[in-house]
Steps between C-alpha positions, in 0.01 A plus 500: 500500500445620230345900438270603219548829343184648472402744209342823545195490350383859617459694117672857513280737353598645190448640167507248187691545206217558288374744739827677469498507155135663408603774773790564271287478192252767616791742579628459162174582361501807707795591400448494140187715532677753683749527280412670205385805748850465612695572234443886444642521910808302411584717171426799714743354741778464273501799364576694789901347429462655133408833651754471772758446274407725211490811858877365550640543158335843464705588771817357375415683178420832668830443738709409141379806290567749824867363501548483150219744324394212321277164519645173411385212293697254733369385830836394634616859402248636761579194759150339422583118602222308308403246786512127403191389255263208583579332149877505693399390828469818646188682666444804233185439273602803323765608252635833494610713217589854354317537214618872407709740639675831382623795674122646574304156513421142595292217557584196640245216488453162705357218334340237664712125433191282647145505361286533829214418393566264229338705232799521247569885572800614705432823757734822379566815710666811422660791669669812299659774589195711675471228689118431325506138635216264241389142416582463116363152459264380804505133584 
């Protein structure tokens, strides 16, 4: 005796590929038209970790001058550890440095190592010695 498989021919319901596809297509669309409004949010975003970090140094720097009367022009010299760039594989988008520093004064900058918004300029922030905390070049 011989048994015959039968086929299922009960359709599941589903979506097509091309179905699939246009959904994805219109979300891409979307995306791209939000975008644009986007980008000032994102910059905003990122520097908050240039502000952070310029607050932190001024610390060091204030910490440094009331042990030793005097600022430094060397971050290791005030135990600043520059955290690991993007360019290096690291997380920080910006680039710390002391700019000037003598006995009475300083200013330390951060400078931005990714363009944000792709518009050629780099975001710079500096911090000095009274603290006066300001956006040299805006991105």
């Amino acid at each position: 005796m011989r048994i015959k498989k039968g086929y299922n021919k009960q359709r599941i319901k589903a979506f097509t590929l091309t179905e699939i596809l246009v959904v994805l297509i219109i979300i891409g669309i979307l995306i791209l038209l939000a975008l644009p409004n986007l980008l000032p949010l994102i910059t905003k975003a990122k520097s908050t970790e240039a502000k952070l970090q310029l607050q932190h140094a001024y610390m060091l720097q204030k910490n440094h001058f009331f042990e030793h009367s005097k600022y430094s022009k060397n971050l290791s010299e005030i135990s600043f550890e520059q955290q690991p760039l993007v360019t290096n594989g690291g997380q920080s988008n910006y680039k710390i440095e002391v700019v000037e520093a003598s006995p009475a004064t300083f200013k330390i900058t951060a400078t931005a190592i990714v363009d944000f918004d792709g518009d050629g300029i780099f975001n710079v922030w500096e911090i000095d010695h009274n603290k006066q905390m300001k956006e040299v070049i805006q991105d």
